[in-house]
C-alpha positions in Angstrom: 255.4 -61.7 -34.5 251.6 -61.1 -35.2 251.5 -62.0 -38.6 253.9 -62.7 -41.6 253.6 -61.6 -45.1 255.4 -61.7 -47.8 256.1 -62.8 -51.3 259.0 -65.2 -52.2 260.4 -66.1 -55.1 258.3 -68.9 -56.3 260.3 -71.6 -57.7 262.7 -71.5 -54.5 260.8 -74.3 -52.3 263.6 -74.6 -49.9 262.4 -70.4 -49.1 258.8 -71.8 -48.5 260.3 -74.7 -46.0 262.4 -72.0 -43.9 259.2 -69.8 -43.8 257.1 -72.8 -42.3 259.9 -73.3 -39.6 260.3 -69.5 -38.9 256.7 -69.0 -38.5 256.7 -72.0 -36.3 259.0 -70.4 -33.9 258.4 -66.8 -34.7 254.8 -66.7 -35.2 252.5 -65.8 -31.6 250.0 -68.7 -30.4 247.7 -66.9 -32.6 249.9 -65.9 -35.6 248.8 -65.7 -39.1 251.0 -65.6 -42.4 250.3 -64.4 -45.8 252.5 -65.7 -48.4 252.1 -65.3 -51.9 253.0 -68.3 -54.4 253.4 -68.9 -57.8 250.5 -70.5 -59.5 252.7 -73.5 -61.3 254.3 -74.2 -57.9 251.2 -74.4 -55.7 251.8 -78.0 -54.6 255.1 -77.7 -53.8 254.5 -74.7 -52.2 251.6 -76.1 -50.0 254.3 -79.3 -49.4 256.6 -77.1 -47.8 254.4 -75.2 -45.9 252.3 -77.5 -44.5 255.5 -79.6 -43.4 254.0 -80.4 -39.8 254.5 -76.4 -39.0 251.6 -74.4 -40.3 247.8 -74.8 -41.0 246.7 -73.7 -44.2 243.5 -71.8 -43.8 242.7 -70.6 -47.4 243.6 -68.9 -50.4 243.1 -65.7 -51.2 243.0 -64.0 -54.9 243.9 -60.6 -56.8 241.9 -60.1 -59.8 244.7 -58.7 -62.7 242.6 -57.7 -65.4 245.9 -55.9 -67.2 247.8 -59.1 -66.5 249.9 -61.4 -68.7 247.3 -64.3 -70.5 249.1 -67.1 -71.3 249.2 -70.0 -69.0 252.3 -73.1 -69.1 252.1 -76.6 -67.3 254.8 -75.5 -64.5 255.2 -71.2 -64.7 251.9 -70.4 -65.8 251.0 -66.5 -66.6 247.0 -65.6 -65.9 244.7 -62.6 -64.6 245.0 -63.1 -61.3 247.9 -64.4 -58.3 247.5 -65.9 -55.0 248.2 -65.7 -51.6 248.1 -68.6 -49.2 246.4 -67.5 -45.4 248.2 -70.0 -43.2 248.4 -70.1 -39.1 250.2 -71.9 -36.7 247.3 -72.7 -34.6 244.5 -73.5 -36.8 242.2 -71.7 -35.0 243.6 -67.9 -35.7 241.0 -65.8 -36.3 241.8 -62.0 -38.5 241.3 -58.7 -36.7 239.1 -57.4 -39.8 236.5 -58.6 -42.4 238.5 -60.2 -45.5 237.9 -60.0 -49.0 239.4 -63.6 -50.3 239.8 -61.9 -54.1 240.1 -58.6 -55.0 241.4 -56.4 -58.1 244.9 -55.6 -58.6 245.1 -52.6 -60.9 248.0 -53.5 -62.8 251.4 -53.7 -61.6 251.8 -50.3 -59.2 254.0 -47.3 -61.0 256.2 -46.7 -58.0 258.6 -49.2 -58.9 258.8 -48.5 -62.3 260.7 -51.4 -63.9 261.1 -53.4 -61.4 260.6 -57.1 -62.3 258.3 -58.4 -59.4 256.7 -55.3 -58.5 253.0 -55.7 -57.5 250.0 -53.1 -57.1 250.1 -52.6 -53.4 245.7 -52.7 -53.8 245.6 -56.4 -52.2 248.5 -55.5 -49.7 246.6 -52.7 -48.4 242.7 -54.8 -48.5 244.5 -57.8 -47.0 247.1 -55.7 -44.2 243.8 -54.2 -42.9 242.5 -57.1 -42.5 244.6 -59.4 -40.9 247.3 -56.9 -39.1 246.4 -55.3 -35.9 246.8 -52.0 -34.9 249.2 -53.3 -32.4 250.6 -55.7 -34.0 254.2 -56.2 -35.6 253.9 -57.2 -39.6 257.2 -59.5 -40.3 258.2 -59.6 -44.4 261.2 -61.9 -44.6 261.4 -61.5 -48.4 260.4 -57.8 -49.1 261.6 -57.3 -52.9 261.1 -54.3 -53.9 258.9 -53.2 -50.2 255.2 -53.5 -50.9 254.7 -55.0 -47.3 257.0 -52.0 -45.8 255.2 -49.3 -47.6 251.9 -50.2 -47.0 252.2 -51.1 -43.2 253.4 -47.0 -43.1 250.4 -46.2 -45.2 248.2 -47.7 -42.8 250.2 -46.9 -38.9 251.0 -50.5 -38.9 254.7 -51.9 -37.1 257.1 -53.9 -39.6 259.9 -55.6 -40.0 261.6 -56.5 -43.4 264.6 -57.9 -45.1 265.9 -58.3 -48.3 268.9 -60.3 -49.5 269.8 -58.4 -52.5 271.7 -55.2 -51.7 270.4 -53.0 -54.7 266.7 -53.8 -54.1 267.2 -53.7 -50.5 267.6 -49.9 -50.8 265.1 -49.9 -53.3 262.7 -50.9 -50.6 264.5 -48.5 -48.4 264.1 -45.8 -50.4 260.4 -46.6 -51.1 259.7 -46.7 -47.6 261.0 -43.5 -46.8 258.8 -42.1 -50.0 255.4 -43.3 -48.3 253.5 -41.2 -46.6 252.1 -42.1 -42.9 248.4 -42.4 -42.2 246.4 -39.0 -42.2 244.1 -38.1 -39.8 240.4 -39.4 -41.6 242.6 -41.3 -44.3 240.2 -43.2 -46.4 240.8 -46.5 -49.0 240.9 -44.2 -52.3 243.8 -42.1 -50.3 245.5 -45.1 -50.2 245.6 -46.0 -53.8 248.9 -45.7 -55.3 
């Protein structure tokens, strides 16, 4: 795989410790991974990830100005979520210029009422950024398909999974909804 990304549930270390090994051993010489984390657990998260198989690299943002406000000790709530840029090298470099925060436009209206949906905004600045034209985008966690979708948006090869049967076909059905890349697609075309 050329890079991994994806979005776990947070308070599930043990997922976080799986993903380190898997991108260990999946991951080319030069493989990247995107995952996104849960603000309260960031040190566990980094624990786990860092467990002597990936380098973390840096972390990037999305700005949520519609977002929940309150903020706890362990499962805080604020304007923005993260995404940790990890490699198994240390020395990976990304295909494209990236933008280590942008803005997340609320919560996407695809999914409707689906609890973790995200606005695929980030997905799409971040997927161009770090994913190849030729490369294959791996999303061990997929939810409700963000990653999916917007790797067909932009002509990009996936691979995703999903444990839960009735989001899986969520995500299949999403997937099937997006439109492929137009010839002369721009960024606002992309916007969901």
């Amino acid at each position: 795989m050329d890079l991994i990304f994806t979005d776990p549930v947070y308070q599930n270390i043990d997922d976080y410790l799986w993903l380190a090994e898997t991108g260990a051993r999946a991951l080319k010489q030069a493989g990247m991974m995107l995952t996104c984390f849960g603000i309260g657990y960031l040190p566990e998260t980094l624990q786990a990830l860092n467990h002597g198989h990936m380098t973390y690299r840096w972390t990037l943002g999305a700005f949520q100005p519609n977002g929940p406000s309150r903020r706890g000790v362990t499962h805080g709530f604020s304007k923005w979520w993260g995404c940790l840029w990890l490699d198994k090298s240390g020395e990976s470099v990304p295909p494209g210029h990236f933008p280590d925060m942008v803005q997340s436009l609320g919560y996407g209206g695809w999914l409707g009422t689906y609890k973790w949906r995200k606005n695929p905004a980030p997905f799409v600045s971040w997927l161009k950024a770090f994913a190849s034209d030729e490369g294959i985008v791996f999303d061990p966690f997929t939810g409700g398909g963000t990653v999916p979708a917007v790797c067909k948006m932009l002509g990009r090869q996936y691979l995703a999974f999903e444990i839960e049967p009735e989001v899986a076909e969520l995500a299949r059905t999403r997937v099937r909804e997006t439109q492929p890349p137009l010839p002369g697609l721009n960024y606002k075309q992309l916007e969901l």
